[in-house]
C-alpha positions as CSV (number, residue, x, y, z in Angstrom):
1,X,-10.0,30.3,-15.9
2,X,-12.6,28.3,-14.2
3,X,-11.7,27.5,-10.3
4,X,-13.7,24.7,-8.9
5,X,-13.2,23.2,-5.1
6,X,-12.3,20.0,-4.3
7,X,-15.8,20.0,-2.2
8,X,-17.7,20.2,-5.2
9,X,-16.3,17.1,-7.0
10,X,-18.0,13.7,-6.2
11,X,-15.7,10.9,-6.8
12,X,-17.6,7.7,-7.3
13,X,-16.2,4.6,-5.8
14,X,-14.0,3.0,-8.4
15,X,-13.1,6.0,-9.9
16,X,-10.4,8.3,-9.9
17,X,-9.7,12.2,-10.7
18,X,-6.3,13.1,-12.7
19,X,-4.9,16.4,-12.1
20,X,-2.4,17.9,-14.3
21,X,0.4,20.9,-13.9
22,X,-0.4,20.8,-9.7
23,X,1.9,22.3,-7.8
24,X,3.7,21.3,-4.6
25,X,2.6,23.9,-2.7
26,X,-0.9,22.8,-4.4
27,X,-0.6,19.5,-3.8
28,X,-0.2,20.2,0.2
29,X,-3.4,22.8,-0.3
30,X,-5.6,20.3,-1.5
31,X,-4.0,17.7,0.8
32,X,-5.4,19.8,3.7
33,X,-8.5,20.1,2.1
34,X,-9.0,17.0,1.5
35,X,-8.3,16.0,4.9
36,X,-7.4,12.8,7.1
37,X,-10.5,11.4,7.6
38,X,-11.7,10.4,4.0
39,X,-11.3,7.0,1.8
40,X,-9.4,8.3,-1.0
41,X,-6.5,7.7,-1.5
42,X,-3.6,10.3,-3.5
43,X,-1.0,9.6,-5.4
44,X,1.4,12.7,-6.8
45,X,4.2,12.5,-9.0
46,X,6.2,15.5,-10.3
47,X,3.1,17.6,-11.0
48,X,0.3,14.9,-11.4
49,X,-2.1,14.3,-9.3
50,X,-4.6,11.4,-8.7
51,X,-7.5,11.3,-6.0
52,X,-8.9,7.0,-6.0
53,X,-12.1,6.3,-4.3
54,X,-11.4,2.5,-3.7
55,X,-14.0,-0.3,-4.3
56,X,-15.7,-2.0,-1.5
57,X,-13.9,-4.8,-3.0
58,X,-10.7,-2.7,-2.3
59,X,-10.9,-2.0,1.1
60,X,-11.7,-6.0,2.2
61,X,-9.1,-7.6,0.2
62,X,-6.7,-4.8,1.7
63,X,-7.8,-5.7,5.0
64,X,-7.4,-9.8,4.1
65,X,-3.5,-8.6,3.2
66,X,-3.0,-6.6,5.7
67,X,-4.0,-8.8,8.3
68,X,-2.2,-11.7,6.7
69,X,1.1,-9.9,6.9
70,X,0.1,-9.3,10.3
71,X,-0.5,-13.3,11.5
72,X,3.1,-13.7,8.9
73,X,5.1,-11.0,11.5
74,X,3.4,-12.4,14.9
75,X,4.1,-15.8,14.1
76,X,7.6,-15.5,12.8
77,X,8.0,-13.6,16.1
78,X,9.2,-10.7,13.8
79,X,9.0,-7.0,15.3
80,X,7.2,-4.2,13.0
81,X,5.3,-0.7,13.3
82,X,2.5,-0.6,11.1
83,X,1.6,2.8,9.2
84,X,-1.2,2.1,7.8
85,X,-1.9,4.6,4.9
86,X,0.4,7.3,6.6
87,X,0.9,10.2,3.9
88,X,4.8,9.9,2.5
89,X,5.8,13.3,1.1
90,X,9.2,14.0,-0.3
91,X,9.2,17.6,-1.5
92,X,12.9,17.2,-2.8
93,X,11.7,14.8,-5.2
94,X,8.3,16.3,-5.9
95,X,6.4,13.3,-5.3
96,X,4.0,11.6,-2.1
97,X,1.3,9.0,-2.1
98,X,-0.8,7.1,0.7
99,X,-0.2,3.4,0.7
100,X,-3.1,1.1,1.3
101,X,-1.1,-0.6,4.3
102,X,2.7,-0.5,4.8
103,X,4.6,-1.8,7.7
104,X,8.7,-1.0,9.1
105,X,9.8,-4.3,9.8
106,X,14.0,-3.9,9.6
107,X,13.4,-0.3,11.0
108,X,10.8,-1.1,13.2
109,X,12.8,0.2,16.0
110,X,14.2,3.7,14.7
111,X,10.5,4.1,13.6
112,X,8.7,3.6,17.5
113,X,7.0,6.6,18.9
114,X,7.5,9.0,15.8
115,X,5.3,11.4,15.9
116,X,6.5,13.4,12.4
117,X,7.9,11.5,9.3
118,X,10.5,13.8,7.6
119,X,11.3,11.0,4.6
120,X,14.5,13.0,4.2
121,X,16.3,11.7,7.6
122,X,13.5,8.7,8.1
123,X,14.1,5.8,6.7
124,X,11.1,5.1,3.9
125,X,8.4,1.4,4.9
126,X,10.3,-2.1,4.8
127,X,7.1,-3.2,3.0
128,X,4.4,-1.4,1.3
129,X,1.0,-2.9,0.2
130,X,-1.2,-1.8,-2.8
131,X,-4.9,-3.3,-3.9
132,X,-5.5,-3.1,-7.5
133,X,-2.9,-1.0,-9.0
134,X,-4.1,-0.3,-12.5
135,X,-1.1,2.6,-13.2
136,X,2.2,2.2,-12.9
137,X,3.1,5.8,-11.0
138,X,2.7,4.0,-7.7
139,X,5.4,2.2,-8.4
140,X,7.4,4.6,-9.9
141,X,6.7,6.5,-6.6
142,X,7.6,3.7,-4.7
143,X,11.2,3.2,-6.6
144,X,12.2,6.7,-5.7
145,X,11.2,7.1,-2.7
146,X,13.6,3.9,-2.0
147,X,10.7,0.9,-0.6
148,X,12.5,-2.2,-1.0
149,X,9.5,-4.6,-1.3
150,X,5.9,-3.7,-2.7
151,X,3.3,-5.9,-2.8
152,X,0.0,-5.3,-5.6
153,X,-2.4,-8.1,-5.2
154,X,-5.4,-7.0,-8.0
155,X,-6.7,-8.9,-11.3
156,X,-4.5,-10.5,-13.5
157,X,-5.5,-12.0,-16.6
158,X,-9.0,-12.4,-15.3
159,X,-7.9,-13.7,-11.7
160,X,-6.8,-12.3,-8.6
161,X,-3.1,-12.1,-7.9
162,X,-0.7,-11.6,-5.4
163,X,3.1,-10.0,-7.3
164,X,6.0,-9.2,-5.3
165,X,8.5,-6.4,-6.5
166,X,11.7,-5.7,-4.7
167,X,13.9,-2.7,-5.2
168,X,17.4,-4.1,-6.9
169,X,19.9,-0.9,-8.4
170,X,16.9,1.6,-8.7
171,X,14.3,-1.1,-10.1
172,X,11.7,-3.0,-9.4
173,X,11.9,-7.0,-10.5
174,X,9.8,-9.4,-9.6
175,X,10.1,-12.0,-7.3
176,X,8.5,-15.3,-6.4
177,X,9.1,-14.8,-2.8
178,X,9.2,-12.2,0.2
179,X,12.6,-11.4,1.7
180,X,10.6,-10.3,4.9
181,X,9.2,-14.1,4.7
182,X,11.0,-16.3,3.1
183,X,10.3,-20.1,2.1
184,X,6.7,-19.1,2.7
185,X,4.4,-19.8,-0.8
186,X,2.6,-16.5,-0.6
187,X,2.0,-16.5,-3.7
188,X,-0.8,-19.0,-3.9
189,X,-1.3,-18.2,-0.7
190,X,-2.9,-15.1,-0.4
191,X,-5.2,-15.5,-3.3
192,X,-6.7,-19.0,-1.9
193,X,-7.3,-17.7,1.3
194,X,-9.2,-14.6,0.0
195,X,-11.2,-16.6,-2.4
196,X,-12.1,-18.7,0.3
197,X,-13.1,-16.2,2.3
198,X,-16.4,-16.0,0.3
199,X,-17.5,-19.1,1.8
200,X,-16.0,-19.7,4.8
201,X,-16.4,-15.6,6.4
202,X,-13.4,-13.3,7.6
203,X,-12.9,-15.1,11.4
204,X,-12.6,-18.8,9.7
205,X,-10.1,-17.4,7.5
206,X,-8.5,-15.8,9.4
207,X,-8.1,-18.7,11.7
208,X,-6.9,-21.7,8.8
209,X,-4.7,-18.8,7.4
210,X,-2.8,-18.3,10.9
211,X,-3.0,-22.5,11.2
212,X,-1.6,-22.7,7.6
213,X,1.5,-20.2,8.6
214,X,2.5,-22.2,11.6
215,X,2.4,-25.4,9.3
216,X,4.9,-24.0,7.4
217,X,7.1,-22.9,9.5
């Protein structure tokens, strides 16, 4: 058998490394290996492992979302604790990823000032957001560890889309609209603005998004 380190693998942006037969107490091993400072992100599920380097592409439209849902809770005056692309674990069920960004809006309050998630007493995120999903173990991840909304905004026949899923008797359907905020269009929404963000630069877009909430609401 042929043991190689985690160090000595170069993961290209884009790309991702599928591990197969890994073991939990593995999978924390390479976990600390791999550290907290990187861009990868992991995904594990009842023995396989995947490492993602995202796209530059990635990590700005995740930013566009993220900040969107951001202008969405401060101008609904809605509460929330943002945790970003906190590791969720649940050795029970022998599965953990990283989101790209995921907030506790409902639980924002039981969810202030923790310093250690234990997803067996904590409660798991209210709303979890992934860029360019292109397997369907995150979800799967996502079902079992209980997230009742998931949002994957990525390529759909040829353009960019924004689909909600929420949780209903252990599955995942999808919806035209976010519970968290409702009789907004997000839909369209999100997409338009990030396409116009090309052109018109990340403060601009971020202003006529924030202006386009508050005409709504």
């Amino acid at each position: 058998m042929v043991t190689i380190e985690l160090r000595q693998l170069k993961i290209e942006p884009g790309e991702k490394l599928l591990l197969h037969d890994v073991s939990w107490e593995k999978f924390e091993s390479i976990l600390k290996e791999l550290g907290e400072h990187r861009n990868s992100r992991i995904a594990y599920y009842k023995g396989t492992l995947e490492i993602m380097a995202p796209l530059p592409e990635h990590e700005k439209a995740n930013e566009f979302v993220s900040d969107f849902a951001k202008i969405l809770l401060e101008e609904l005056d809605l509460d929330a604790e943002c945790f970003g692309s906190t590791t969720f674990n649940r050795q029970d069920l022998n599965l953990g990823l990283e989101p790209d960004q995921c907030f506790y809006i409902k639980h924002h309050a039981l969810m202030r000032g923790l310093r250690k998630l234990d997803l067996t007493i904590d409660p798991p995120p209210d709303l979890a957001i992934e860029i360019d999903v292109t397997s369907k173990t995150k979800l799967d991840i996502y079902r079992e560890l209980g997230v009742p909304e998931v949002w994957l905004y990525g390529k759909v026949k040829h353009n960019m889309s924004l689909r909600i899923f929420l949780l209903q008797n252990g599955e995942y359907l999808e919806s035209t609209s976010s519970p968290n905020f409702p009789n907004i269009p997000l839909l369209t929404a999100i997409p338009r603005f990030i396409d116009r963000s090309t052109t018109m630069g990340r403060r601009e877009t971020i202003k006529a998004f924030r202006a386009w909430v508050r005409s709504q609401i």
